[in-house]
C-alpha positions as CSV (number, residue, x, y, z in Angstrom):
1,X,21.9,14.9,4.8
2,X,18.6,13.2,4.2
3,X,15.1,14.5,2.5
4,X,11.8,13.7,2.8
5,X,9.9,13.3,-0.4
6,X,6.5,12.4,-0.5
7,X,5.8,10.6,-3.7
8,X,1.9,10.8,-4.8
9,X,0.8,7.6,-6.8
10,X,-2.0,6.5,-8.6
11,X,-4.2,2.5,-8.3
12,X,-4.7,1.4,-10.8
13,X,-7.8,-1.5,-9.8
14,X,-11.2,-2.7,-10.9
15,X,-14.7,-1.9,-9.4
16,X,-14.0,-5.0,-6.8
17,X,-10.4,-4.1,-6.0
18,X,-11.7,-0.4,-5.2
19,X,-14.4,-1.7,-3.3
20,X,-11.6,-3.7,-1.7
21,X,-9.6,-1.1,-0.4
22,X,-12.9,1.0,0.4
23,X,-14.0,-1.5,3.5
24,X,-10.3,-1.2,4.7
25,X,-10.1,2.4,4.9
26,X,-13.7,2.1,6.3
27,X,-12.4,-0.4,8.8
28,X,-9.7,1.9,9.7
29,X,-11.4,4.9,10.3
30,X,-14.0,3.3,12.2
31,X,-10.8,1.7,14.6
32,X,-9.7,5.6,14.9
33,X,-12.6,6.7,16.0
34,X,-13.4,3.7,18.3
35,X,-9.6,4.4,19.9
36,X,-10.4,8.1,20.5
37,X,-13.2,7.4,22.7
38,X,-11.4,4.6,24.3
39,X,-8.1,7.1,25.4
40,X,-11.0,9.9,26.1
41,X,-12.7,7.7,28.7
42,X,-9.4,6.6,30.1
43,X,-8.4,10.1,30.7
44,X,-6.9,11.1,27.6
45,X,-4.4,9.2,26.9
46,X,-1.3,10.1,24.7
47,X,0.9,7.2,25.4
48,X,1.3,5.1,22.1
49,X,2.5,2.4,24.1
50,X,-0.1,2.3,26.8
51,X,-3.1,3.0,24.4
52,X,-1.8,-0.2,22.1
53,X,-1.9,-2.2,25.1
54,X,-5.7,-1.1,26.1
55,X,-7.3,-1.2,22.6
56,X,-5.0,-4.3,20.8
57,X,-7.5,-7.3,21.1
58,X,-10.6,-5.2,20.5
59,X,-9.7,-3.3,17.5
60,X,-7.9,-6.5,15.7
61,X,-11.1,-8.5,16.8
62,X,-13.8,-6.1,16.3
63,X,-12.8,-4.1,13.0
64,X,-10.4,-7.5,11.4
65,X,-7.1,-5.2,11.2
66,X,-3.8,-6.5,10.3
67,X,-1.7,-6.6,13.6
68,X,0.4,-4.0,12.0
69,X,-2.7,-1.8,11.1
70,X,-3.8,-2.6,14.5
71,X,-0.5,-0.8,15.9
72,X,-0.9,2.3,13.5
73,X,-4.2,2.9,14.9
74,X,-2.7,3.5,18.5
75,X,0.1,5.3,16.8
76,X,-2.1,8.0,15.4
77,X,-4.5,8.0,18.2
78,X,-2.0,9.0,20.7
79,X,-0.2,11.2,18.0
80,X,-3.5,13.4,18.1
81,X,-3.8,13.7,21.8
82,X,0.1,14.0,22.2
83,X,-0.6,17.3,20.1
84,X,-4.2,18.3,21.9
85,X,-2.0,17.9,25.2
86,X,0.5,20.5,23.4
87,X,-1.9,23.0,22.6
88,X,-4.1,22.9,26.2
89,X,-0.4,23.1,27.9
90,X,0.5,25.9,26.1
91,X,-2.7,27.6,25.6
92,X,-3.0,27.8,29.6
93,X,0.7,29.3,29.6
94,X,-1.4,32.1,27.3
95,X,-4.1,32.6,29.7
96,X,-1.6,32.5,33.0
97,X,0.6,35.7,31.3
98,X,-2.3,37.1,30.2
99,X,-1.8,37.1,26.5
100,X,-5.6,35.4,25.7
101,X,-8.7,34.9,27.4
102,X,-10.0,32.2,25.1
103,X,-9.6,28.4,26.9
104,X,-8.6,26.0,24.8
105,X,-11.3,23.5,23.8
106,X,-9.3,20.5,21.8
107,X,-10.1,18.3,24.7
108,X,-13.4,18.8,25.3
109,X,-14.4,15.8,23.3
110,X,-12.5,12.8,21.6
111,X,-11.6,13.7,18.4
112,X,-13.3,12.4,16.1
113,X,-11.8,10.7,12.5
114,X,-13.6,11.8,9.4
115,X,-11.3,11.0,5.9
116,X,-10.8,7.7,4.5
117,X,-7.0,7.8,4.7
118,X,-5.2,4.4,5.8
119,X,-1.6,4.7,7.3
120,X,0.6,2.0,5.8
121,X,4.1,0.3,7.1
122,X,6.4,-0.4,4.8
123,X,7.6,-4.4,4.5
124,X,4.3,-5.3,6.4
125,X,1.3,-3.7,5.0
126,X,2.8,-2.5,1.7
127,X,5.4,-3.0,-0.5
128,X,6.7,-2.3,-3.9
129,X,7.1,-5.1,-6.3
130,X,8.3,-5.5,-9.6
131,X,7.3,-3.8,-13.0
132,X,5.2,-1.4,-11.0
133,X,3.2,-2.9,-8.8
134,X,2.4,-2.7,-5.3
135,X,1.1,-5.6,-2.9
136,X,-1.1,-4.1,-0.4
137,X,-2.9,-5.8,3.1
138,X,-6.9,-5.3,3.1
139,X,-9.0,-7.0,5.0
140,X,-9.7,-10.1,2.1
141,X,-6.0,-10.5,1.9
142,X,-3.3,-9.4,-0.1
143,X,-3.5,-7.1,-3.6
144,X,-1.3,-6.3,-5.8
145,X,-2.2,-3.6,-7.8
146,X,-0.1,-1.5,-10.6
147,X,0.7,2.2,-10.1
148,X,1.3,5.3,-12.2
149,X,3.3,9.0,-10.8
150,X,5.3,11.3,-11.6
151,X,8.7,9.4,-13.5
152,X,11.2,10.9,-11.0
153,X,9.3,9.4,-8.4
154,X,8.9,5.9,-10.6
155,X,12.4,5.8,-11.2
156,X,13.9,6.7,-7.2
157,X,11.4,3.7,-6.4
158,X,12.7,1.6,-8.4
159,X,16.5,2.5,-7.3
160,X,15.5,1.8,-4.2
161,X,13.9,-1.8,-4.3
162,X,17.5,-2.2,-6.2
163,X,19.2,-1.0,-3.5
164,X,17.0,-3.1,-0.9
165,X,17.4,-6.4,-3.2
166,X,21.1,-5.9,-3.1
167,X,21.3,-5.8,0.7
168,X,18.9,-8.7,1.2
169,X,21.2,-11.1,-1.1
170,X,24.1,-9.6,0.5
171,X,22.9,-10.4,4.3
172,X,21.4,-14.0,3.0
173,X,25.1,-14.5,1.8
174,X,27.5,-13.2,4.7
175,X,24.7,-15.0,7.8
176,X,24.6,-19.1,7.0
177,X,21.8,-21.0,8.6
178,X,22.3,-22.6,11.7
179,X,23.0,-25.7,10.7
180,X,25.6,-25.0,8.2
181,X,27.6,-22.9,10.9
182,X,27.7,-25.2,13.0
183,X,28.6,-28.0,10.7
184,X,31.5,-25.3,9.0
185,X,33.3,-24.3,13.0
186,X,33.0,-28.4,13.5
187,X,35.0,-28.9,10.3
188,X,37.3,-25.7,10.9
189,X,38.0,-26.9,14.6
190,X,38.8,-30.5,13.0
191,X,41.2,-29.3,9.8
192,X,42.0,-26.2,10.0
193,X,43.2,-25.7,13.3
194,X,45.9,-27.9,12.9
195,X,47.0,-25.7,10.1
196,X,46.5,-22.4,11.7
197,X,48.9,-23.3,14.5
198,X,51.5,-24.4,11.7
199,X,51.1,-20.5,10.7
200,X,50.0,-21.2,7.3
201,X,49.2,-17.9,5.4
202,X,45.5,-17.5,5.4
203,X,44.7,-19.8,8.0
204,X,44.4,-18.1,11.2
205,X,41.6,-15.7,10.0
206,X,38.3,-17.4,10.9
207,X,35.3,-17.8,8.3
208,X,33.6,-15.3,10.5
209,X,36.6,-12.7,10.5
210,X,36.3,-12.6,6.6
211,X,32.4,-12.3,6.9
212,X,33.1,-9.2,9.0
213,X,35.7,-7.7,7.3
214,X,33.2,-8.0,3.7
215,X,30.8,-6.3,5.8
216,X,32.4,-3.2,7.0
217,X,34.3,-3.0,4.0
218,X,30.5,-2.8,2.3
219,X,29.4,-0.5,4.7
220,X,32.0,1.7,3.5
221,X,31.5,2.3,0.2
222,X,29.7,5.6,-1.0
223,X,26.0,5.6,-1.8
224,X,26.5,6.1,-5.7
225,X,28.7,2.7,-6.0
226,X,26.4,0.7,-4.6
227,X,23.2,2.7,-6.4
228,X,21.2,3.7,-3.3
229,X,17.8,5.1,-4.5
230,X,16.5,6.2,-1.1
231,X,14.8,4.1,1.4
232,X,10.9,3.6,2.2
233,X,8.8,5.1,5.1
234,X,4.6,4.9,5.9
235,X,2.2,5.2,2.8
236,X,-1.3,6.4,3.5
237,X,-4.1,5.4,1.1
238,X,-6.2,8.0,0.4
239,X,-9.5,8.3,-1.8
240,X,-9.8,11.3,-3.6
241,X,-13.3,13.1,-3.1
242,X,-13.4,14.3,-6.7
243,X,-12.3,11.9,-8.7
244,X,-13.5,8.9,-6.7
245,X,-10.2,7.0,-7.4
């Protein structure tokens, strides 16, 4: 079974790294709110797939979002409606049985977006680095910023850039490059074939064979062998009112 945990961290960043990450959420908000009229005026659209296709080009051209950025402003876009939609449908069910008299009014106008709060994708827009830092997308670029929370938290991050590491050396070393596999079946089809139909022990199982029995044989093993600390979902940057951090 798998939990959710939501993991609240601190930034730690200068007056010009804030400032930084101010203008993206800015950015961001203002693409939000520019999408919401866009799916109003073409009927309301809750499809994330067809609103991402409509509002791509302009909102990576107009408001300089990441292409992944770019995406999550569709995402959330047609998130909202998908759930306006929900509410109308069922609020009309309401009205046909009787229960209210009160119409629903969610999609009267487009919503509109009013928080600076940036939704993240882990490996493209964030990711956790080393001795607690974080390297985060803006729209100058790249920042990598150090972090403070709650130690649990610290340390299950941690575990899991382990974990990730691990599986990243362990997928470099089972998948040559191209080259190199070609070059090793060349050889094997040259040497070793001549051996494997001698029935030589060890022989007739292919380089590749071996590759997949290591990998199933890793897939295998139970999580707290191989030290998984959890895995890494969306981040959202948020700016908190009171404390202006």
């Amino acid at each position: 079974m798998s939990v959710t945990l939501a993991a609240k961290l601190k930034l730690i960043t200068t007056a010009e790294q804030a400032e930084h990450l101010r203008r993206t959420a800015l950015a961001y908000r203002d693409a939000l709110n520019y999408t919401s009229r866009a799916a109003y005026d073409w009927g309301k659209v809750s499809n994330t797939m067809r609103l991402q296709q409509l509002v791509y080009r302009d909102v990576r051209r107009q408001f300089r979002l990441s292409a992944q950025l770019a995406c999550n402003v569709a995402r959330q876009v047609g998130a909202t409606y998908a759930e306006l939609w929900t509410k109308a449908k069922q609020n009309a069910g309401h009205r046909a049985h009787g229960f209210t008299r009160k119409r629903n009014k969610g999609l009267d106008q487009p919503p509109k977006y009013v928080s600076l709060t940036t939704t993240f994708s882990y490996g493209y827009d964030y990711r956790f680095k080393s001795e607690q830092h974080v390297s985060i997308t803006t729209l100058d670029g790249r920042l990598v910023l150090p972090y403070q929370g709650y130690t649990g938290h610290l340390d299950m991050i941690k575990a899991g850039r382990r974990f990730a590491t691990e599986q990243q050396a362990r997928g470099r070393r089972q998948v040559p490059q191209a080259g190199e596999q070609e070059l090793t079946e060349h050889e094997r089809r040259l040497d070793h074939a001549p051996l494997a139909q001698l029935g030589l022990p060890g022989e007739a199982e292919s380089a590749g064979d071996r590759g997949r029995v290591t990998a199933e044989a890793v897939e295998e093993e139970p999580a707290e062998k191989i030290g998984v600390g959890g895995t890494f979902g969306a981040a959202k940057l948020w700016r908190d009112p009171r404390t202006k951090q």
